[in-house]
MOPAC internal coordinates of N, CA, C and O (Angstrom, degrees):
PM7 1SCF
backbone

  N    0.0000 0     0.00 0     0.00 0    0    0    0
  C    1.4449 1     0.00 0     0.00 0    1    0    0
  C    1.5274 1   107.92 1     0.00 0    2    1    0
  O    1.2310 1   122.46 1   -53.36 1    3    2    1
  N    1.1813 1   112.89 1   126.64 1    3    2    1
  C    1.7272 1   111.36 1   164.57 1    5    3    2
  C    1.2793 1   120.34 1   -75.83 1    6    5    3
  O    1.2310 1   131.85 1   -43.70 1    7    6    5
  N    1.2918 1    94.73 1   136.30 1    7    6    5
  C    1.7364 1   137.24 1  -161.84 1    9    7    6
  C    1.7797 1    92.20 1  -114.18 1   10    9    7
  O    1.2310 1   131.75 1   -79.02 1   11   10    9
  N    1.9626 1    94.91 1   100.98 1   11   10    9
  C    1.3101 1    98.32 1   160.72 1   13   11   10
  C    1.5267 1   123.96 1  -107.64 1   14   13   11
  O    1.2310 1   124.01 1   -28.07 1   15   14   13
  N    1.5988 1   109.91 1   151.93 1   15   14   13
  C    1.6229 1   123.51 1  -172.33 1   17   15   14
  C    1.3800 1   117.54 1   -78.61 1   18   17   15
  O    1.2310 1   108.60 1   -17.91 1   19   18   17
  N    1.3764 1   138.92 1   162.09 1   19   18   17
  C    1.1885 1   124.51 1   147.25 1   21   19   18
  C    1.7765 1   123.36 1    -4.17 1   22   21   19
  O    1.2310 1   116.35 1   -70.93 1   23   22   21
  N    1.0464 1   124.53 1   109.07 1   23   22   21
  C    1.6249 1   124.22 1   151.22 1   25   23   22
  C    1.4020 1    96.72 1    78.95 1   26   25   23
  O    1.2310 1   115.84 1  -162.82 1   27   26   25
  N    1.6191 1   125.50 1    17.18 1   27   26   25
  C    1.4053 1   124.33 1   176.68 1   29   27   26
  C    1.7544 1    98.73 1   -78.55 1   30   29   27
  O    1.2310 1   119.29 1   -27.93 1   31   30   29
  N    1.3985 1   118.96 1   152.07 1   31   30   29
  C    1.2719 1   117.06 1   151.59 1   33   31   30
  C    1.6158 1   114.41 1  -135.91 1   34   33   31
  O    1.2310 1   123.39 1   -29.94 1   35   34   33
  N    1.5244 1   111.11 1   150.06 1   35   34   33
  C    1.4295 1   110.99 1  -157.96 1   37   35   34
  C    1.5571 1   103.10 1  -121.60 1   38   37   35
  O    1.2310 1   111.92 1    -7.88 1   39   38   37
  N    0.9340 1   132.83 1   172.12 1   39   38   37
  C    1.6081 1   136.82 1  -176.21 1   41   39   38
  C    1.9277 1   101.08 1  -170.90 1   42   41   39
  O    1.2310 1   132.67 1   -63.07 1   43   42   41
  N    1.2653 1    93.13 1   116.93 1   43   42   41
  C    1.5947 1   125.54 1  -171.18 1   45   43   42
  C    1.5893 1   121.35 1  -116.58 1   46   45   43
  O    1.2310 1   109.39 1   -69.75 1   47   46   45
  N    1.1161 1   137.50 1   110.25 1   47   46   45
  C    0.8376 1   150.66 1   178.62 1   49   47   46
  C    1.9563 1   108.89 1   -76.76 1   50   49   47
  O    1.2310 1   123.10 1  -104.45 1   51   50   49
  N    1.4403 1   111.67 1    75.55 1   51   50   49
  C    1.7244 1   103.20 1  -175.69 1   53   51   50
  C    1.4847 1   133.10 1   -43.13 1   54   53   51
  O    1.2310 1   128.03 1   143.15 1   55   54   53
  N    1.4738 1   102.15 1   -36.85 1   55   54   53
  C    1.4766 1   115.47 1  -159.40 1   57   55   54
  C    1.7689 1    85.83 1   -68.74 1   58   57   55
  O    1.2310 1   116.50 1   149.26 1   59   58   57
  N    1.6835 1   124.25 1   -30.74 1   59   58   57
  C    1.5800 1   110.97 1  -163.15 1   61   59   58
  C    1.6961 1    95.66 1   -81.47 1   62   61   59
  O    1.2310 1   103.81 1   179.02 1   63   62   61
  N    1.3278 1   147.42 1    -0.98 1   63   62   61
  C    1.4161 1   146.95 1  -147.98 1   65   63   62
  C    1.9898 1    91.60 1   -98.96 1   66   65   63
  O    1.2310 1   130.35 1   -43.98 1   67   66   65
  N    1.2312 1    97.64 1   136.02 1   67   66   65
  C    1.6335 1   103.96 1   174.41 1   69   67   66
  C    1.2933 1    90.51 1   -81.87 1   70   69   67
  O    1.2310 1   122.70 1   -31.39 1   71   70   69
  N    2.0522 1   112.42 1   148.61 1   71   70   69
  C    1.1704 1   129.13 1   133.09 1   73   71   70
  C    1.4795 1   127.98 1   -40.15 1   74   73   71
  O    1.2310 1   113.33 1   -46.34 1   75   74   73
  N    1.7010 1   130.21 1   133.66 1   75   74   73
  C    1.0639 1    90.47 1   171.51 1   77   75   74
  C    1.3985 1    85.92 1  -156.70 1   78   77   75
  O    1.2310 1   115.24 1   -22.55 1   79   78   77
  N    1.5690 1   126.64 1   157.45 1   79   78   77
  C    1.6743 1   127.03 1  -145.89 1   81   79   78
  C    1.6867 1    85.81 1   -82.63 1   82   81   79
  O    1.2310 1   128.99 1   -30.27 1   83   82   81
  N    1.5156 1   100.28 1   149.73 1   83   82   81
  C    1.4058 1   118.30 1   177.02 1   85   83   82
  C    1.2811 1   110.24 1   -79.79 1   86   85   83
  O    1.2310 1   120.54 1   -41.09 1   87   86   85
  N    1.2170 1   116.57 1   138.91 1   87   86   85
  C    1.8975 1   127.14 1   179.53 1   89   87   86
  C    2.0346 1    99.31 1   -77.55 1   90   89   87
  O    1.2310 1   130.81 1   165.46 1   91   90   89
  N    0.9891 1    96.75 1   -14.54 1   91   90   89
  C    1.7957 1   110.21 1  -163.20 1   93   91   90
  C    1.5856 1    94.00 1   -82.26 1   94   93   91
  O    1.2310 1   102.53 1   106.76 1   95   94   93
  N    1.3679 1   149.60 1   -73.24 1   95   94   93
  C    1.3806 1   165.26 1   169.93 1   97   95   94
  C    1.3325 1   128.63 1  -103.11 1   98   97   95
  O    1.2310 1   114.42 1   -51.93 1   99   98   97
  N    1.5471 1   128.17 1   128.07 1   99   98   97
  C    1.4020 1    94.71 1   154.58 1  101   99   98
  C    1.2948 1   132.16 1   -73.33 1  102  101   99
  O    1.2310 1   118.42 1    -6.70 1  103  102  101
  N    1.4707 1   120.62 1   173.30 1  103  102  101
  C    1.6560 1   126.05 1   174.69 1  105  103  102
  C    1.8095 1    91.54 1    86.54 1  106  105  103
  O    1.2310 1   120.41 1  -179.44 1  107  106  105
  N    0.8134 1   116.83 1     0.56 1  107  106  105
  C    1.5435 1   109.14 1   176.69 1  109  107  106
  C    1.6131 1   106.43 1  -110.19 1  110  109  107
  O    1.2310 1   130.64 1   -20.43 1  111  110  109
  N    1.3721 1    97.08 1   159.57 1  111  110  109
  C    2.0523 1   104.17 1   178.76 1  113  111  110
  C    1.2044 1    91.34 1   174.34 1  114  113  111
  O    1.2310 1   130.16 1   -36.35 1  115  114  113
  N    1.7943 1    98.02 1   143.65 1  115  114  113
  C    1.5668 1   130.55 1  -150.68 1  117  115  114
  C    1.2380 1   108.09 1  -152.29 1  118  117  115
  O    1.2310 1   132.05 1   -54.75 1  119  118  117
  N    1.2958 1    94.33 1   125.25 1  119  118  117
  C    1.4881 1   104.14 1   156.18 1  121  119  118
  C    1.3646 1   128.67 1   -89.95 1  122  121  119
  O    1.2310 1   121.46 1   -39.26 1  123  122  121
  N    1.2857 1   114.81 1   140.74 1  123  122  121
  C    1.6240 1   107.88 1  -161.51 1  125  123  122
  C    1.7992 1    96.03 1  -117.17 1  126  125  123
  O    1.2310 1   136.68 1   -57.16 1  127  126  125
  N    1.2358 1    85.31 1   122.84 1  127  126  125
  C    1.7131 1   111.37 1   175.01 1  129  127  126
  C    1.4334 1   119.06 1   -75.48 1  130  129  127
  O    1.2310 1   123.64 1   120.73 1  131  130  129
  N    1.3811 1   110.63 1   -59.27 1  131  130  129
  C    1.7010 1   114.36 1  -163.50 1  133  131  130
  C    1.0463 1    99.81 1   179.95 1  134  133  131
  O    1.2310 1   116.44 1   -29.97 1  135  134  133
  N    1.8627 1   124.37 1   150.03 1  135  134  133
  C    1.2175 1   118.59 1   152.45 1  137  135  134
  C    1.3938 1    99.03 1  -117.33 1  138  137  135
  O    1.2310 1   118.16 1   -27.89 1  139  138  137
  N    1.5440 1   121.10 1   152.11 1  139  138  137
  C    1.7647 1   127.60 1   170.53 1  141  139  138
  C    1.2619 1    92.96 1  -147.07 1  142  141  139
  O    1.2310 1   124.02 1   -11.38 1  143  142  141
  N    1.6561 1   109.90 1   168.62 1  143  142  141
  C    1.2003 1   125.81 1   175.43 1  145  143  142
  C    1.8758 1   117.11 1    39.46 1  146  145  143
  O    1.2310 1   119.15 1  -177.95 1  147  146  145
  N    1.3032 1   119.22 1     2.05 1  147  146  145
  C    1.3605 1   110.91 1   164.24 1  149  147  146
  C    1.4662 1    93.93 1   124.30 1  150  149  147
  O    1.2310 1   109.91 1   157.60 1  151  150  149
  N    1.5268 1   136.53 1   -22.40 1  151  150  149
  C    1.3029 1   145.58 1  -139.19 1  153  151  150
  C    2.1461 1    83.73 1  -118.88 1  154  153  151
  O    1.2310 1   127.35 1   -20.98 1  155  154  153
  N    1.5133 1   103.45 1   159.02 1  155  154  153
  C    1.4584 1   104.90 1   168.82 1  157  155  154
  C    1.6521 1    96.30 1  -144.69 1  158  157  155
  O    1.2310 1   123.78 1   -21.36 1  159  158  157
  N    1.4322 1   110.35 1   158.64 1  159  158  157
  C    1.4777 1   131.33 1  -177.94 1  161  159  158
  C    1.1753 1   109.16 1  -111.54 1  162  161  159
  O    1.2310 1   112.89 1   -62.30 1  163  162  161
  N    1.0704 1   131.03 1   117.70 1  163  162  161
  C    1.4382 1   151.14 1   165.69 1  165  163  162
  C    1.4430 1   121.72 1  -108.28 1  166  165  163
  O    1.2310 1   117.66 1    -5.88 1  167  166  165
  N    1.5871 1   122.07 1   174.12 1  167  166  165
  C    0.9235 1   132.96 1  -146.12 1  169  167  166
  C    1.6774 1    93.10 1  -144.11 1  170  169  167
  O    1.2310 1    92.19 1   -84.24 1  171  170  169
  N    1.1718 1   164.79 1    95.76 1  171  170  169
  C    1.5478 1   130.39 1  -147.48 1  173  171  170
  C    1.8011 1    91.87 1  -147.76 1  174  173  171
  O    1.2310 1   129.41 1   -49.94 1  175  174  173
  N    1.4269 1    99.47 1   130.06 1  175  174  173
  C    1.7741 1   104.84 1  -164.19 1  177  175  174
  C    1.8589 1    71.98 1  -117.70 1  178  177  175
  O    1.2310 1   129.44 1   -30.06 1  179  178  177
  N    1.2764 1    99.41 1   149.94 1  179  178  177
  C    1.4944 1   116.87 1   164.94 1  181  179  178
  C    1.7761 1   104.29 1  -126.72 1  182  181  179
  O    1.2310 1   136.20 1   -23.54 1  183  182  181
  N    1.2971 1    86.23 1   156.46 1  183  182  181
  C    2.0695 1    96.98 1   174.93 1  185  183  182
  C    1.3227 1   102.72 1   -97.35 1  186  185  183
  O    1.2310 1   122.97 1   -34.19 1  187  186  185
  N    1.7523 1   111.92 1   145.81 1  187  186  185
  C    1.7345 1   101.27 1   176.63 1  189  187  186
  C    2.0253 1    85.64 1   -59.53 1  190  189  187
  O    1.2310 1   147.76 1   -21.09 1  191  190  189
  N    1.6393 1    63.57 1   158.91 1  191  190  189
  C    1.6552 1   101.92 1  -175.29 1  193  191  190
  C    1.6309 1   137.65 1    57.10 1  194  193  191
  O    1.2310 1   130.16 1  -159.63 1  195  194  193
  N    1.5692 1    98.01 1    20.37 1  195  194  193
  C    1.2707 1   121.86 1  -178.35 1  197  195  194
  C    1.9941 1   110.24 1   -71.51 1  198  197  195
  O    1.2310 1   121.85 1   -25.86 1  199  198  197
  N    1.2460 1   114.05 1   154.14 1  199  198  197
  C    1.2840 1   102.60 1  -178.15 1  201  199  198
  C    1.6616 1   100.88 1  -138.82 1  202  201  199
  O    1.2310 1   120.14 1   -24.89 1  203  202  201
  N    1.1778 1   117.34 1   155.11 1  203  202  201
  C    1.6548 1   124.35 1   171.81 1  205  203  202
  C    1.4030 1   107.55 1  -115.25 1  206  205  203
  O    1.2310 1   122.77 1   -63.96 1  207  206  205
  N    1.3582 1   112.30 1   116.04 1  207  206  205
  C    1.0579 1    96.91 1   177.68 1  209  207  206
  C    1.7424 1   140.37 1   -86.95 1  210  209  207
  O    1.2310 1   116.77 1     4.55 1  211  210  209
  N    1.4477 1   123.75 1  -175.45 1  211  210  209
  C    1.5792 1   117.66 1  -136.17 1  213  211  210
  C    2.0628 1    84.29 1   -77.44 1  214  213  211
  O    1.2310 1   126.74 1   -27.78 1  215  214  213
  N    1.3360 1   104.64 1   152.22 1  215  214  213
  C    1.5056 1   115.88 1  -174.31 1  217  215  214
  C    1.5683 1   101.39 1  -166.93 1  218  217  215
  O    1.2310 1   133.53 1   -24.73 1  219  218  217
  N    1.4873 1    91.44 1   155.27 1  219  218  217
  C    1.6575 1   109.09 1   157.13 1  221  219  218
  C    0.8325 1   128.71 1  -100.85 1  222  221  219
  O    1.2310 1   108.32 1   -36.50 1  223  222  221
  N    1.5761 1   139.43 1   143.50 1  223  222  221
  C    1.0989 1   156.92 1   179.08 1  225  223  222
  C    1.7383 1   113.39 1   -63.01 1  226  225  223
  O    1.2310 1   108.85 1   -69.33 1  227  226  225
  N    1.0226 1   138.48 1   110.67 1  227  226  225
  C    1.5984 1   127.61 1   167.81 1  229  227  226
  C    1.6365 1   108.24 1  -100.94 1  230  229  227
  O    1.2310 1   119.54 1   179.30 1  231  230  229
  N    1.0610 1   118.49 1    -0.70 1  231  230  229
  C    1.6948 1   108.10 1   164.96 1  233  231  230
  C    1.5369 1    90.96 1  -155.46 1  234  233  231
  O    1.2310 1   119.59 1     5.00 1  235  234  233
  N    1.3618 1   118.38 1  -175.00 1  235  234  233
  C    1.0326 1   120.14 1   179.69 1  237  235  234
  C    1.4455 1   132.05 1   -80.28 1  238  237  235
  O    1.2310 1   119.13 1   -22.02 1  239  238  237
  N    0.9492 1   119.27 1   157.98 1  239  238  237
  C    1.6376 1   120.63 1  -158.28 1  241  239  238
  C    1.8153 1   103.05 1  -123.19 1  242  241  239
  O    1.2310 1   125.78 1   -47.30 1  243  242  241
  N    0.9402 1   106.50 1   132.70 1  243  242  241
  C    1.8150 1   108.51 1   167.01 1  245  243  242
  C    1.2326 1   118.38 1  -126.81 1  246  245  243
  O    1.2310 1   108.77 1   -14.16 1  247  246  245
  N    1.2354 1   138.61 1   165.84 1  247  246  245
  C    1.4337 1   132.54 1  -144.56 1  249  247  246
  C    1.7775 1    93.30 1  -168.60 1  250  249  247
  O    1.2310 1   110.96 1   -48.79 1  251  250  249
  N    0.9997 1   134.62 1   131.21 1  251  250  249
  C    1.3039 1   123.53 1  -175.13 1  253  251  250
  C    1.9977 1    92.08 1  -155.54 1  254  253  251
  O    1.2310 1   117.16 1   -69.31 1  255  254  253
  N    1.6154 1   123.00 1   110.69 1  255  254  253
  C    1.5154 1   128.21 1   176.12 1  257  255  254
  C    1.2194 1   123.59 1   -57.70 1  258  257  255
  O    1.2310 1   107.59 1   -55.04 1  259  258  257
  N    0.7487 1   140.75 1   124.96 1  259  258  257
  C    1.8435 1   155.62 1  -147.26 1  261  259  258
  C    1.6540 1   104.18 1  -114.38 1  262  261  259
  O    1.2310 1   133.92 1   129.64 1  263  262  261
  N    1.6596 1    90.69 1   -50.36 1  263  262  261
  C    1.8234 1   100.03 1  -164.38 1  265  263  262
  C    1.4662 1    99.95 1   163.24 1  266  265  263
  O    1.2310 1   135.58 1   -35.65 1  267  266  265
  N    1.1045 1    87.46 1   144.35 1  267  266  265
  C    1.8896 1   115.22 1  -160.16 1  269  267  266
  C    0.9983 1   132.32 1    78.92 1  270  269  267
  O    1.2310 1   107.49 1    68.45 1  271  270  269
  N    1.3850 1   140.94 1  -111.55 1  271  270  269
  C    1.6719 1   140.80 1  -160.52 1  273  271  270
  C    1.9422 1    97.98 1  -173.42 1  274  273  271
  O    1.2310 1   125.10 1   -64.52 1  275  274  273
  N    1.0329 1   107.82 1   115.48 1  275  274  273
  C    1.5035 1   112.05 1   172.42 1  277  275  274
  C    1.2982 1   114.60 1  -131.14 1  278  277  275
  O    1.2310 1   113.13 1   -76.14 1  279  278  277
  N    1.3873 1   130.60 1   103.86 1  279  278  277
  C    1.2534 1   151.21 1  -148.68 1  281  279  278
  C    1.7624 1   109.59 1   -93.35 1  282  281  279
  O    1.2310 1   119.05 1   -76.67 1  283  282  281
  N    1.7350 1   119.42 1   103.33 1  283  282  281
  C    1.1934 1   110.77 1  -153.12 1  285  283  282
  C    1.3937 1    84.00 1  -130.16 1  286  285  283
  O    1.2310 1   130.63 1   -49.30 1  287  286  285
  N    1.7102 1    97.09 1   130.70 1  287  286  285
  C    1.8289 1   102.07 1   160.03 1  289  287  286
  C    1.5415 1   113.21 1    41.54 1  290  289  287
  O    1.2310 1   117.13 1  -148.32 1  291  290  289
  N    1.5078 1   123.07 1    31.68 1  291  290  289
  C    1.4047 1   127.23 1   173.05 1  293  291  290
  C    1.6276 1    98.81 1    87.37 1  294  293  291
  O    1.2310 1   109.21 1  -166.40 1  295  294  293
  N    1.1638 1   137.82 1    13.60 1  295  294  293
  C    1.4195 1   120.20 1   165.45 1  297  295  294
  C    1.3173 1   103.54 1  -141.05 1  298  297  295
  O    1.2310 1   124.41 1   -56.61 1  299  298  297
  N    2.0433 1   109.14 1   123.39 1  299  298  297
  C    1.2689 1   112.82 1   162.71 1  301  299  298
  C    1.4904 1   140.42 1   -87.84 1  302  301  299
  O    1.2310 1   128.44 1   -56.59 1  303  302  301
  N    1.7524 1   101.35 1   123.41 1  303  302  301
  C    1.1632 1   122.83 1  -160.82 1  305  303  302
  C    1.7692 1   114.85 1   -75.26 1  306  305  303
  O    1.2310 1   114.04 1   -58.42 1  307  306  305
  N    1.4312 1   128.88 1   121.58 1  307  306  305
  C    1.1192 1   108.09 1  -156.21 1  309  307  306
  C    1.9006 1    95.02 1  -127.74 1  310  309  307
  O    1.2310 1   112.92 1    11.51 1  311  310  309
  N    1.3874 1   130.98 1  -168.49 1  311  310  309
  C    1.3765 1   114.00 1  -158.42 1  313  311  310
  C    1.9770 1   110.11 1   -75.14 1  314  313  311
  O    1.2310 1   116.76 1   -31.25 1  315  314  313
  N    0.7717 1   123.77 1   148.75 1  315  314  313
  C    1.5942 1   122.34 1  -169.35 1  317  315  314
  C    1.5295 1   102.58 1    93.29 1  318  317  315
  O    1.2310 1   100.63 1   148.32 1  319  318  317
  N    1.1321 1   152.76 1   -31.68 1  319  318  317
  C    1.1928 1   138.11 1   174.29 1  321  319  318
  C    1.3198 1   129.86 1   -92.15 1  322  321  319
  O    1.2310 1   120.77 1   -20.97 1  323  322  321
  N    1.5813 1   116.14 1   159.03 1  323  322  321
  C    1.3892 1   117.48 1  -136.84 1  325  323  322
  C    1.6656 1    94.78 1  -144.29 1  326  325  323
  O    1.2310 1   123.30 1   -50.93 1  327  326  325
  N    1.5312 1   111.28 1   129.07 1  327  326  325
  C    1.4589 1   120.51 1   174.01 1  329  327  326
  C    1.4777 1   101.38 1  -105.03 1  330  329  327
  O    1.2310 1   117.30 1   -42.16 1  331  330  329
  N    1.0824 1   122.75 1   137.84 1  331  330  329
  C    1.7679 1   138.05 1   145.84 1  333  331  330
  C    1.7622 1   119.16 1  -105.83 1  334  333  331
  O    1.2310 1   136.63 1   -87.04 1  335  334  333
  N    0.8580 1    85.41 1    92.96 1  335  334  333
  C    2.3477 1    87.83 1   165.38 1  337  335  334
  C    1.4190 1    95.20 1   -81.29 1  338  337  335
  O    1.2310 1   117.59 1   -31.48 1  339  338  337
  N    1.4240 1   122.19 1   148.52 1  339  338  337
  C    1.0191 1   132.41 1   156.97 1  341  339  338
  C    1.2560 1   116.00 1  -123.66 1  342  341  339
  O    1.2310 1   117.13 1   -37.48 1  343  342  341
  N    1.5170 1   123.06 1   142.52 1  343  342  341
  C    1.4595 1   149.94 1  -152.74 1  345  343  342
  C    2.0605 1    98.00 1   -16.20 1  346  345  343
  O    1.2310 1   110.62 1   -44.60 1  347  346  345
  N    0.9776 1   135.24 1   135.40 1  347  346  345
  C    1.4612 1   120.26 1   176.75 1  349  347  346
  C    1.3645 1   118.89 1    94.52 1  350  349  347
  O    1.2310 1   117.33 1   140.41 1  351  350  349
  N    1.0571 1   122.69 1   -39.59 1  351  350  349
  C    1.3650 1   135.03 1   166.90 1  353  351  350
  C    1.5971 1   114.62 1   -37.64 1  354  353  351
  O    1.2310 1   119.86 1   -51.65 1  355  354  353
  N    1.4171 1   117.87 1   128.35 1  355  354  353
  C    1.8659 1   124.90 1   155.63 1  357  355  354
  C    1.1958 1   129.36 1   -93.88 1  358  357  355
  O    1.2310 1   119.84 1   -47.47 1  359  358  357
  N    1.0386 1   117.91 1   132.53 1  359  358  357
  C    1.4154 1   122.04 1   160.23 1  361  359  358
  C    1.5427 1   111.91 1  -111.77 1  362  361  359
  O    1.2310 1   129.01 1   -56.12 1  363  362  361
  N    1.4061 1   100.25 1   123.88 1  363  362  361
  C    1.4352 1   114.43 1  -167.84 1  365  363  362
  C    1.6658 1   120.66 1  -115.45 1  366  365  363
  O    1.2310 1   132.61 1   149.99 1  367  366  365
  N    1.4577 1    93.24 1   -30.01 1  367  366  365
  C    1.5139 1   107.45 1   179.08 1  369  367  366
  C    2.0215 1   103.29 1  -114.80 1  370  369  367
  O    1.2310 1   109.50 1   -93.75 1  371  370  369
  N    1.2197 1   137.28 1    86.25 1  371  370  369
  C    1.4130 1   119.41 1   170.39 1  373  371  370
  C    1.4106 1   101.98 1  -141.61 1  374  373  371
  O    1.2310 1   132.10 1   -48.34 1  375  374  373
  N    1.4555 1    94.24 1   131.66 1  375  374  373
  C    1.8980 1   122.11 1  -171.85 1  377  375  374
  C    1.1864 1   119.70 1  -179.73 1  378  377  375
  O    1.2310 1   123.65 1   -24.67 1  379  378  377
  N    1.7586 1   110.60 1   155.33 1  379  378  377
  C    1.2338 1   105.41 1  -176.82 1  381  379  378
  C    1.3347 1   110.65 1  -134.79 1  382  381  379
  O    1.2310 1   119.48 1   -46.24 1  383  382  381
  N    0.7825 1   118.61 1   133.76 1  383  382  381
  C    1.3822 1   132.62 1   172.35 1  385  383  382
  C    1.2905 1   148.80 1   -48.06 1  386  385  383
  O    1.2310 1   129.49 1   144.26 1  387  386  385
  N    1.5052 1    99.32 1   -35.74 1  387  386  385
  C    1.8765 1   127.48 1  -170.25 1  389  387  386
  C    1.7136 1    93.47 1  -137.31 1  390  389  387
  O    1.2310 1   119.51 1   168.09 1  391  390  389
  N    1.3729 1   118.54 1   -11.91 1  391  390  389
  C    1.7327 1   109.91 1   166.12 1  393  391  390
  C    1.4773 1    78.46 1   104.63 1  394  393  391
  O    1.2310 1   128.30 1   -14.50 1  395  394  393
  N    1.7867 1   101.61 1   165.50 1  395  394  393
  C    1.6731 1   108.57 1   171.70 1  397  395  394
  C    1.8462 1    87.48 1  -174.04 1  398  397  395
  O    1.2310 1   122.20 1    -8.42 1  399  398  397
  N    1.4897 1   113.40 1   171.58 1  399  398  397
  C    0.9710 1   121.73 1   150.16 1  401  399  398
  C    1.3293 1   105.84 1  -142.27 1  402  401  399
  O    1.2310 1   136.04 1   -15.88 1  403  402  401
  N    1.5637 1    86.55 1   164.12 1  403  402  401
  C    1.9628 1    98.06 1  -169.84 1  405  403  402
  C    1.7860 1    94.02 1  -150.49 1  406  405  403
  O    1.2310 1   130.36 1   -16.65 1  407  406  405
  N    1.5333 1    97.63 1   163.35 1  407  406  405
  C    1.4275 1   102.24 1   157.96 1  409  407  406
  C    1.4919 1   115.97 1   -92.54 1  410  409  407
  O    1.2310 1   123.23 1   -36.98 1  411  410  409
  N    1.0562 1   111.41 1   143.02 1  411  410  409
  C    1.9252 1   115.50 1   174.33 1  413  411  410
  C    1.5964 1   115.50 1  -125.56 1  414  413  411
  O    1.2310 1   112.94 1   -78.40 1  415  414  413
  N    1.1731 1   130.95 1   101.60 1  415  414  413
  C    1.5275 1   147.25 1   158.78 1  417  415  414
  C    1.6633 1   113.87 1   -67.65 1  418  417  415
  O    1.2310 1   115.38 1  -113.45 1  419  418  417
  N    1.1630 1   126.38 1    66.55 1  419  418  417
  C    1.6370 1   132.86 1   177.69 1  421  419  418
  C    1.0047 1    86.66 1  -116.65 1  422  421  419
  O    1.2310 1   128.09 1     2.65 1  423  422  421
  N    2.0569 1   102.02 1  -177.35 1  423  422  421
  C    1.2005 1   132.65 1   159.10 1  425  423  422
  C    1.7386 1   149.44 1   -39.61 1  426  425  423
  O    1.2310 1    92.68 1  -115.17 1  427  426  425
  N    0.6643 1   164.22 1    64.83 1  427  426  425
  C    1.4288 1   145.18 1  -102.80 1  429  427  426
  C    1.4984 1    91.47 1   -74.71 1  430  429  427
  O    1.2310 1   125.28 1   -28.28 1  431  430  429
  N    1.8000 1   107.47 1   151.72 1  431  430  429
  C    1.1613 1   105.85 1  -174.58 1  433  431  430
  C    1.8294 1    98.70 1  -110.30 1  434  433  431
  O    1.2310 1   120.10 1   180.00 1  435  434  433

């Protein structure tokens, strides 16, 4: 994943980035965009019936629906909608059922 510096700016072409299985869950795989300022950009496809398991947040997390249904903390998230955790925050319940992809701006794991 590229690791940008002070005052670097990057430009990525997604569709050319390989899938590749997440170390974080199975049924998950990500493409990795960039990390800056401490935060990384991903790309994150789930399989129906994939699960993440329950975690805390140490900086903030963004979540933005791509396609499918991603089932967060009792509300399903569908394409156009957008989660923010902020620093402290759990997620205890997140999975999907029918598969989805989203973009995710967290921490690098």
């Amino acid at each position: 994943m590229r690791q940008l510096k002070q005052g670097d700016l990057f430009f990525v072409g997604c569709d050319d980035l390989p899938w590749q299985p997440s170390t974080f869950a199975k049924g998950l795989h990500v493409k990795n965009v960039a990390v800056a300022g401490g935060l990384e950009m991903q790309l994150v496809r789930m399989e129906p019936g994939a699960t993440i398991p329950p975690h805390t947040h140490e900086l903030p997390e963004f979540i933005y629906i791509l396609e499918g249904e991603l089932q967060l903390a009792g509300r399903t998230l569908t394409p156009g909608w957008a989660s923010v955790a902020a620093p402290g925050s759990e997620h205890l319940d997140v999975h999907s059922s029918n598969g989805c992809t989203f973009l995710l701006v967290d921490r690098p794991v």
